[in-house]
VEXDREN-2710 file (C-alpha; in Angstrom, 1 decimal):
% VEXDREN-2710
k/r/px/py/pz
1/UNK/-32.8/-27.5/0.9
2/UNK/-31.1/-28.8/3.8
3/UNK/-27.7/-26.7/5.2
4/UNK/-24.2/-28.4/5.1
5/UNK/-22.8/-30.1/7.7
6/UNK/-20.1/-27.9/8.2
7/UNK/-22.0/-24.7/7.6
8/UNK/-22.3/-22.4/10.7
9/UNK/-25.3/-20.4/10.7
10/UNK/-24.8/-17.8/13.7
11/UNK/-26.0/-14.3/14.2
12/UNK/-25.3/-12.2/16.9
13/UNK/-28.9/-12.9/17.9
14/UNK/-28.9/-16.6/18.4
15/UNK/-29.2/-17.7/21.9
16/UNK/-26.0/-18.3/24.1
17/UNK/-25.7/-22.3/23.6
18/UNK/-26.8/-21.7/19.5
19/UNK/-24.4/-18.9/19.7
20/UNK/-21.5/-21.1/21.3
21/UNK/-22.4/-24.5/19.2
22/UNK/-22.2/-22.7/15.8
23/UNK/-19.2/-19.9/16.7
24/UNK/-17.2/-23.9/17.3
25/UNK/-18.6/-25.3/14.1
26/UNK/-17.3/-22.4/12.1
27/UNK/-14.2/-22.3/13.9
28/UNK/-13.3/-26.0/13.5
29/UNK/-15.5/-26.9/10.3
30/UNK/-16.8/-24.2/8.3
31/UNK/-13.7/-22.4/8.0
32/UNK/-11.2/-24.7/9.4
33/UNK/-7.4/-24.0/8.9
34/UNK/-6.5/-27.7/8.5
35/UNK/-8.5/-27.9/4.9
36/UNK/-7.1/-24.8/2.5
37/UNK/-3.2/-24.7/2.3
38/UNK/-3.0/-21.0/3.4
39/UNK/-3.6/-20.4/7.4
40/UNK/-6.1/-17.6/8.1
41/UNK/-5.4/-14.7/11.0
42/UNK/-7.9/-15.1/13.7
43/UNK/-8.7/-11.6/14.7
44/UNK/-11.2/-13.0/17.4
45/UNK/-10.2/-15.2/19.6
46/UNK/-6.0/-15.6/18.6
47/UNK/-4.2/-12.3/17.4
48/UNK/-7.0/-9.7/19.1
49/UNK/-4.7/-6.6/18.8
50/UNK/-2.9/-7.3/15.8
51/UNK/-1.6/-4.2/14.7
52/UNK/-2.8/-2.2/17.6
53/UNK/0.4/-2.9/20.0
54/UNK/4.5/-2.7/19.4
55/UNK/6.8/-5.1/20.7
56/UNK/6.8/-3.4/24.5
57/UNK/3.0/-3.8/24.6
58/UNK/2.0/-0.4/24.3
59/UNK/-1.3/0.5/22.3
60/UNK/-0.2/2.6/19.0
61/UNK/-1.9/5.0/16.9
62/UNK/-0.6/5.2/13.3
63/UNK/1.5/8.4/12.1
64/UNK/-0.5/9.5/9.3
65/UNK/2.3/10.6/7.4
66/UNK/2.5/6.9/6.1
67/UNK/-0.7/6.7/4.8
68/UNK/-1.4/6.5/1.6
69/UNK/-4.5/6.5/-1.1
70/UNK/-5.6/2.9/-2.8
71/UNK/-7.9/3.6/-5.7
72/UNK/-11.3/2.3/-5.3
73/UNK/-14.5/3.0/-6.8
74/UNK/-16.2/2.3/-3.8
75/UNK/-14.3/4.7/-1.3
76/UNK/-12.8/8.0/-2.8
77/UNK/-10.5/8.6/0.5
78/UNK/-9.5/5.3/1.4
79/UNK/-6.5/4.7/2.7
80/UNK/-3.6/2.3/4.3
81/UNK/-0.3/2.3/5.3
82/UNK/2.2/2.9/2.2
83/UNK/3.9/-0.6/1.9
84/UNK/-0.1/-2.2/2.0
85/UNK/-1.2/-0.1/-0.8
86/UNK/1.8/-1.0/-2.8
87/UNK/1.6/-4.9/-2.0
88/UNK/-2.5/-4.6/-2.5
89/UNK/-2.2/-2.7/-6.4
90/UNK/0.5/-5.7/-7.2
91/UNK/-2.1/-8.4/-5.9
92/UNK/-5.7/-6.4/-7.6
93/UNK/-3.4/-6.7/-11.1
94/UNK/-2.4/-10.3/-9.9
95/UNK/-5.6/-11.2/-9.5
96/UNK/-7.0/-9.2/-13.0
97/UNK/-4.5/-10.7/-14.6
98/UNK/-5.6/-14.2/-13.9
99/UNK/-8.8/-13.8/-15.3
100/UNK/-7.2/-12.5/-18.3
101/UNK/-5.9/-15.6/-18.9
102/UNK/-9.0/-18.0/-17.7
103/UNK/-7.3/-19.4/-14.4
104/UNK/-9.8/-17.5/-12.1
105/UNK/-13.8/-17.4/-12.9
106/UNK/-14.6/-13.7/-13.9
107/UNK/-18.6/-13.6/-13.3
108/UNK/-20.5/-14.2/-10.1
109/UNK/-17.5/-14.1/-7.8
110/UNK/-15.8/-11.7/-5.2
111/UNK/-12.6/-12.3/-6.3
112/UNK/-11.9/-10.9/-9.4
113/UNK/-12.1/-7.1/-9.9
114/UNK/-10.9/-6.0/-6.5
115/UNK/-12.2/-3.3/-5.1
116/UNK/-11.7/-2.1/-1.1
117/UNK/-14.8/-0.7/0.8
118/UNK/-12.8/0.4/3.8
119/UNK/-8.9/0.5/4.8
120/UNK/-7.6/2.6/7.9
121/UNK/-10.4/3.9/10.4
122/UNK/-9.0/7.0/12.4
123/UNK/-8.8/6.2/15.6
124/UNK/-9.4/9.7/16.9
125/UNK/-12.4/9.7/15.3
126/UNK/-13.8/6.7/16.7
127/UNK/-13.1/7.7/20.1
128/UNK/-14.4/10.6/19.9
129/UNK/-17.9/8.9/18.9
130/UNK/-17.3/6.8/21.9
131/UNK/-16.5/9.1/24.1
132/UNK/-20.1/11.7/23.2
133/UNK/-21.8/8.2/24.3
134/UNK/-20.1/7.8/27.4
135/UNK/-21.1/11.5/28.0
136/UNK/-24.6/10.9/27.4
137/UNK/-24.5/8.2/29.6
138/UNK/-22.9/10.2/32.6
139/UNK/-25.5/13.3/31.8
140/UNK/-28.8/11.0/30.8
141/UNK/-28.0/8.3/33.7
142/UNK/-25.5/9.2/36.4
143/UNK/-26.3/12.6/37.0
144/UNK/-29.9/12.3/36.9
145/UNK/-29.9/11.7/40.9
146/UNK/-30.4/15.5/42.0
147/UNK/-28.0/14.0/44.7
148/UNK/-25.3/13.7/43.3
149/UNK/-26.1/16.8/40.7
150/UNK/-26.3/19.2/43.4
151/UNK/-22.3/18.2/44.1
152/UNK/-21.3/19.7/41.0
153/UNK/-20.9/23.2/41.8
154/UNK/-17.3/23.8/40.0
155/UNK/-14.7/22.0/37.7
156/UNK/-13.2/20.6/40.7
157/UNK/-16.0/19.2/41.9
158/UNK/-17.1/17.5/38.5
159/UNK/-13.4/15.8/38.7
160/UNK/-14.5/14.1/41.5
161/UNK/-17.7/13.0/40.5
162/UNK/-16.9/12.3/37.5
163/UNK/-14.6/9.9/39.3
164/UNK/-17.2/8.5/40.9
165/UNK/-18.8/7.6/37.3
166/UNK/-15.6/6.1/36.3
167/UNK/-16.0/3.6/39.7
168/UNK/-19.7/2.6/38.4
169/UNK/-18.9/1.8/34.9
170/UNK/-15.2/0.4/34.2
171/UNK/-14.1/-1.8/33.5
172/UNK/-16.7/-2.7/30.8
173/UNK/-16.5/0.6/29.6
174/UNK/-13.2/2.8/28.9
175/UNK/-11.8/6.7/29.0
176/UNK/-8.5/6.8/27.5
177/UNK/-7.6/6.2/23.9
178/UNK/-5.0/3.3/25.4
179/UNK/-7.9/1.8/26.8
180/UNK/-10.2/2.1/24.1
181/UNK/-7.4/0.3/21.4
182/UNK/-7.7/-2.9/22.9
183/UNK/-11.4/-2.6/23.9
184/UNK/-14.0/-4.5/22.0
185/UNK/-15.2/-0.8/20.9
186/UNK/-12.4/-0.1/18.5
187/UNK/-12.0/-1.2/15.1
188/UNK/-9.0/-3.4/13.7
189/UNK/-8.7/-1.5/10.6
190/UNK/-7.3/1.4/12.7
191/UNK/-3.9/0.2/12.5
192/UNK/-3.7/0.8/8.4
193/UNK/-2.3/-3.1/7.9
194/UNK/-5.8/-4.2/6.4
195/UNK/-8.2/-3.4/3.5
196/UNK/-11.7/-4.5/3.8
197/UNK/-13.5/-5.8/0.1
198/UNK/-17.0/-6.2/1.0
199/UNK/-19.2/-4.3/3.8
200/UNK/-20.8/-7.3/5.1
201/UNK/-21.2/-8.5/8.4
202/UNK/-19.1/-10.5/10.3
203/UNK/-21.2/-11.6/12.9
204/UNK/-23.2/-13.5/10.1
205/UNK/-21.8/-16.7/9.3
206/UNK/-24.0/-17.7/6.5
207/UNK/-23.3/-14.7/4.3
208/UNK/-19.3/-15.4/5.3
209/UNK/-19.8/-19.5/3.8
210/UNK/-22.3/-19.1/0.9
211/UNK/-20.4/-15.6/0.0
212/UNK/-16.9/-16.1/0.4
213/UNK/-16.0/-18.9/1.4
214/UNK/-17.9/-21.3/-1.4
215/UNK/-16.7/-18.6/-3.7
216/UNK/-15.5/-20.5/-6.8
217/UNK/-11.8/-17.8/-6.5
218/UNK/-11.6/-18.7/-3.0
219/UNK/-8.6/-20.6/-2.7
220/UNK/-6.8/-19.3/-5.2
221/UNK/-7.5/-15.6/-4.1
222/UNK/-6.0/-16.9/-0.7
223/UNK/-3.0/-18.9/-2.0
224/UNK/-2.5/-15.1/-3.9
225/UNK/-2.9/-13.2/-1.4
226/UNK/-0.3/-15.1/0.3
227/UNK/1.9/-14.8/-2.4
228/UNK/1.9/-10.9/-2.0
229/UNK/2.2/-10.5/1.6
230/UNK/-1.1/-10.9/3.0
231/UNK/-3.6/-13.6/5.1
232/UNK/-7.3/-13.7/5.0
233/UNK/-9.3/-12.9/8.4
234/UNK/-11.0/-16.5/9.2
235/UNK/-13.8/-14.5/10.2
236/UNK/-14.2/-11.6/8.1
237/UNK/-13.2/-13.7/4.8
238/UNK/-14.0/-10.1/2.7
239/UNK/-10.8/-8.7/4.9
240/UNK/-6.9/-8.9/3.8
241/UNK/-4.4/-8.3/6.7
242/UNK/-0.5/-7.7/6.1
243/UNK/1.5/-10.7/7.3
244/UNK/4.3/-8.4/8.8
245/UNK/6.4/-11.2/9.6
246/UNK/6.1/-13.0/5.5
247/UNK/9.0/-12.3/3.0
248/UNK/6.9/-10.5/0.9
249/UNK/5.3/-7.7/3.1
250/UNK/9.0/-7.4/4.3
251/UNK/9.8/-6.5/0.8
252/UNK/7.2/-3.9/0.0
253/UNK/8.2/-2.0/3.3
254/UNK/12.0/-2.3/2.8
255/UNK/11.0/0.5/0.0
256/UNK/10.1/2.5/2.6
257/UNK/12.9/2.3/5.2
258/UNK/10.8/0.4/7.4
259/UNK/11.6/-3.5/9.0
260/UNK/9.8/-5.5/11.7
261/UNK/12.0/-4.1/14.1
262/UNK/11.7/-0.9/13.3
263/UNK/8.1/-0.3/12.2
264/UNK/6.2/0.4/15.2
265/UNK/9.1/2.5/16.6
266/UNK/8.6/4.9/13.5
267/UNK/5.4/4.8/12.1
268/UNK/3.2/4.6/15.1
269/UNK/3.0/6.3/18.4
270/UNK/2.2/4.8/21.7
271/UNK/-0.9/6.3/22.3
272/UNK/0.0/6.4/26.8
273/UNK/2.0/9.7/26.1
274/UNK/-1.0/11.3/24.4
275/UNK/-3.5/9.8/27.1
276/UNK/-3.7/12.6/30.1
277/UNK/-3.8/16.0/27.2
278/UNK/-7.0/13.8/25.6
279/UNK/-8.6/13.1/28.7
280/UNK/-8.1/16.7/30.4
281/UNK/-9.9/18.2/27.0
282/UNK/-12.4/16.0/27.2
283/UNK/-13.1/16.4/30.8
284/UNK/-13.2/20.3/29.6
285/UNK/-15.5/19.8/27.0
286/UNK/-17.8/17.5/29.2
287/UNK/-17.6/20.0/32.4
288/UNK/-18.6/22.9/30.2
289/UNK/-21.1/20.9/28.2
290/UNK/-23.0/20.4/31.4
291/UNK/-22.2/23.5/33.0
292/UNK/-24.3/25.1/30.2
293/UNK/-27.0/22.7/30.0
294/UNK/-27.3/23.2/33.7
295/UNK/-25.9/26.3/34.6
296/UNK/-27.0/26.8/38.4
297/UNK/-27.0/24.2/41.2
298/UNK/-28.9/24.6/44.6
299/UNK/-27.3/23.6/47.6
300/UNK/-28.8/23.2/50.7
301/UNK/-27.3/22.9/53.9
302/UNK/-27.6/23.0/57.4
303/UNK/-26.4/26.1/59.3
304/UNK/-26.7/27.6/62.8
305/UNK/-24.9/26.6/66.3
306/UNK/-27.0/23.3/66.0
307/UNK/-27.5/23.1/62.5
308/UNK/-31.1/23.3/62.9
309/UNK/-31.5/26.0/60.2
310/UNK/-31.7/25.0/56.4
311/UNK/-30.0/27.5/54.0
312/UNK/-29.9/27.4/50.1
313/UNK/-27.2/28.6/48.1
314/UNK/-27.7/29.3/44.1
315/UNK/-24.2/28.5/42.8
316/UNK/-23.3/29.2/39.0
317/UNK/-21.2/26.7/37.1
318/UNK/-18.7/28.9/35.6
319/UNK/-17.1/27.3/32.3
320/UNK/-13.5/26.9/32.1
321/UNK/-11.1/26.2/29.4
322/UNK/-7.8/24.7/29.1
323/UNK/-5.8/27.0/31.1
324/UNK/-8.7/27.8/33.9
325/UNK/-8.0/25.0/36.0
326/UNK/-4.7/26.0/37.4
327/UNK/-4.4/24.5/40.7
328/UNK/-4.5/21.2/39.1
329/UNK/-0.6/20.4/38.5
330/UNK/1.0/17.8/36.4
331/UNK/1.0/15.0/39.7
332/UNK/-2.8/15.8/40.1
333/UNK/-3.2/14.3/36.5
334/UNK/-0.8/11.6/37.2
335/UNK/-3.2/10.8/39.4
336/UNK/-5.7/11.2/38.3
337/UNK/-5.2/9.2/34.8
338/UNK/-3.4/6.2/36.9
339/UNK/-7.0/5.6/38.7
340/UNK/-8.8/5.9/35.8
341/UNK/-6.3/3.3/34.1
342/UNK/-6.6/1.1/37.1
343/UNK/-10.3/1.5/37.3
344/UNK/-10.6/0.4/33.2
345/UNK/-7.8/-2.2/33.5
346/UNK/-9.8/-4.2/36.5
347/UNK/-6.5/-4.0/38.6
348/UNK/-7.0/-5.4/42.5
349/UNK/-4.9/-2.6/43.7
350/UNK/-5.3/-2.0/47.7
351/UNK/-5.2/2.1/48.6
352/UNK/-1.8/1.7/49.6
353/UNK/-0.5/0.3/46.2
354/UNK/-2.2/3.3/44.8
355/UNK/-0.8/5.4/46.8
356/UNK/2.8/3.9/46.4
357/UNK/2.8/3.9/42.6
358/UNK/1.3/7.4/42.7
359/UNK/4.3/8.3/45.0
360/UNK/7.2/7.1/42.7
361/UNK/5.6/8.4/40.0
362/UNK/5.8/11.6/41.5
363/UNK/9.5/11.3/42.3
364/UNK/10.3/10.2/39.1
365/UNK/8.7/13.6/37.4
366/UNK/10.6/15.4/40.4
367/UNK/13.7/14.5/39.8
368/UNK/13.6/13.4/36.2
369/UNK/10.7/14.6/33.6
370/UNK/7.0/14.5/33.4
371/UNK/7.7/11.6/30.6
372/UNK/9.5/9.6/32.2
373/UNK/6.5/9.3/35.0
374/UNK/4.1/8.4/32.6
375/UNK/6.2/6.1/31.0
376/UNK/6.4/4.3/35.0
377/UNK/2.9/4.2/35.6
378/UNK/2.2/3.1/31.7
379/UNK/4.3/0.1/32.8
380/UNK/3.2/-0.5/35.8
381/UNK/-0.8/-0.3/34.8
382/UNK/-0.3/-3.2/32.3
383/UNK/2.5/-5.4/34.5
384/UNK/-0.2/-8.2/33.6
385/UNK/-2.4/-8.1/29.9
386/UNK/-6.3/-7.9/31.4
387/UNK/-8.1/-9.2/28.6
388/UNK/-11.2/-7.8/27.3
389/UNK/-14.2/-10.2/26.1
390/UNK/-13.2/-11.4/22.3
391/UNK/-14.7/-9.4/20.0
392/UNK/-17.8/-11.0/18.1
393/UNK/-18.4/-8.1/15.1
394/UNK/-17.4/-4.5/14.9
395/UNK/-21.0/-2.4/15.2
396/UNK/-20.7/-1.1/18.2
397/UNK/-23.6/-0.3/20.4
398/UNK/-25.8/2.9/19.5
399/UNK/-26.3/4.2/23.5
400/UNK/-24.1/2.8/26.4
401/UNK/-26.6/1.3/28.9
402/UNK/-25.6/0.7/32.3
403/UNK/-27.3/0.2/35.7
404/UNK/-25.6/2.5/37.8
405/UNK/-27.0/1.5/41.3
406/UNK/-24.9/-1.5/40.9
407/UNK/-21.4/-1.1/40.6
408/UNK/-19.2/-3.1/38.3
409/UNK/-15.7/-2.6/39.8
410/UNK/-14.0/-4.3/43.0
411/UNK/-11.4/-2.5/43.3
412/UNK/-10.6/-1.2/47.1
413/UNK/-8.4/2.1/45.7
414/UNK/-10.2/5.7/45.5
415/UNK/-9.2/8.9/44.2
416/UNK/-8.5/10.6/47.5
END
């Protein structure tokens, strides 16, 4: 049987040109915008971080107070944000209602009986999986060098090399939870806008054409959809993503209270003024993690008039907890969260602009609020969008692998 024309037939595995070829061919053939009536969202390539920013730029993280339950018999707990359940119960009965009357097909097809797999993702949750693999990268790879173990003799110290780890590994990897939004590690469906009603790939473009997309409901399951507020992701054709700016999805969350305008002002948080109290836990939790896993370190040193004399000291790693570190103020972490947000947002910063933005920030908490100089250096980190590689399907690597002889950063600014 030989395979359409227009059919893309890419995995993740394919080669880079088979990759590339076939990736265009879906793009502009398989699933082209210019055929159906209804436009997709591209989630890949055009609106990347749909749902995961406000209007200012800022990475949000949804206020679970507006999420809601959709019944499903796949997923007992599934839910979305409260205007997308009620627009997605009016388009299931929509759609059931149409095969009640013979206008859809009712056998063999996807889209009939509705029924989501997976609606919001909590964010926390996948960062915190993200963040056990960047620790087992730092203890399984970085701090194998007995070098640069026998540094670590106190929480102070680990800051530092830790520090270090950061300068090896961003920017393809990330530490804060504003960094990890807009990374090609986080999910889309962590915004709440979208429900998901298959489990499928959607690295696989077969499955996406011979499953969905040659569905017999297909276009009128996407001219409905339409109807009730939502778009189709071009490629993840099982997902349904509120059109915030359509009539209808308007209309649902006018019940609510809630307008474009308003919406990412009240039911999300920018997740910047949450960024340095997750990353100092963290930081905690990894210290005393490998504090007991390795609690004694060897130094050795030379001593005498002429150093000529080695001595070796047994130091123990004593664990700390949140209010331990105390001679680490509110600037330290200023600083220390705007290198690491340098670091993972690639930015050519000389020391001296470092220093400088450090500086104001620290006037600014001086003679205003500690808020108020995170807000500065929130700004000033993302003056221009670095853009991540597009995102080619949501499994997320099992170990983070990294070479760490060769750093990946050029940055010229240090944590002094």
């Amino acid at each position: 049987m030989s395979i359409p024309w227009n059919k893309s037939v890419a995995t993740n595995k394919f080669s880079s040109y088979g990759l590339f070829y076939n990736r265009e061919l879906y793009k502009t053939q398989t699933y082209p915008e210019q055929v159906y009536d209804v436009q997709p969202i591209d989630l890949w390539y055009v609106s990347r971080d749909y749902g995961k920013i406000d209007a200012l730029g800022n990475p949000v993280i949804v206020n679970p107070s507006y999420l809601i339950e959709v019944e499903s018999d796949n997923n007992e707990s599934l839910r979305v944000m409260n205007f997308v359940a009620d627009a997605f119960n009016d388009l299931r009965n929509y759609m059931a209602q149409a095969g009640f009357q013979n206008k859809i097909e009712t056998e063999e097809t996807e889209y009939y009986d509705l029924q989501p797999y997976r609606g919001w993702t909590s964010l926390d949750t996948q960062f915190d999986e993200y963040m056990q693999m960047a620790y087992d990268a730092f203890f399984e790879g970085f701090m194998a060098d007995s070098t640069i173990d026998a540094k670590v003799t106190n929480f102070a110290s680990f800051l530092t090399v830790f520090a270090n780890f950061v300068d090896r590994i961003t920017p393809k990897f990330v530490f804060t939870r504003t960094g990890f939004v807009s990374s090609r590690y986080g999910t889309p469906l962590s915004c709440g806008l979208m429900l998901d009603l298959a489990v499928d790939r959607n690295d696989d473009d077969s499955v996406k054409y011979d499953k969905f997309i040659m569905d017999k409901n297909f276009t009128f399951f996407t001219k409905a959809a339409q109807q009730f507020g939502f778009l189709v992701d071009k490629n993840a054709p099982w997902r349904i993503v509120a059109d915030l700016g359509s009539t209808a999805m308007q209309g649902y969350m006018r019940q609510y209270d809630l307008t474009l305008d308003n919406l990412f002002r009240v039911a999300y948080t920018p997740t910047y003024k949450s960024d340095i109290s997750v990353l100092k836990n963290y930081l905690i939790e990894f210290y005393n993690a490998y504090a007991s896993n390795r609690p004694e370190v060897r130094v050795t040193k030379m001593v005498g008039d002429r150093d000529t004399t080695l001595s070796t000291e047994v130091h123990k790693r004593v664990l700390v907890d949140e209010a331990s570190p105390l001679e680490f103020n509110e600037v330290y972490w200023l600083k220390y969260y705007l290198y690491i947000r340098g670091k993972e947002m690639n930015r050519p910063w000389r020391q001296v602009t470092f220093d400088r933005l450090l500086k104001t920030a620290s006037q600014i908490y001086k003679f205003q609020n500690y808020s108020k100089a995170l807000a500065y250096l929130n700004r000033r980190v993302r003056h221009k969008e670095f853009k991540f590689l597009p995102l080619t399907h949501e499994q997320r690597d099992d170990k983070i692998n990294f070479d760490f002889l060769n750093t990946s950063t050029t940055q010229l600014f240090k944590l002094l």
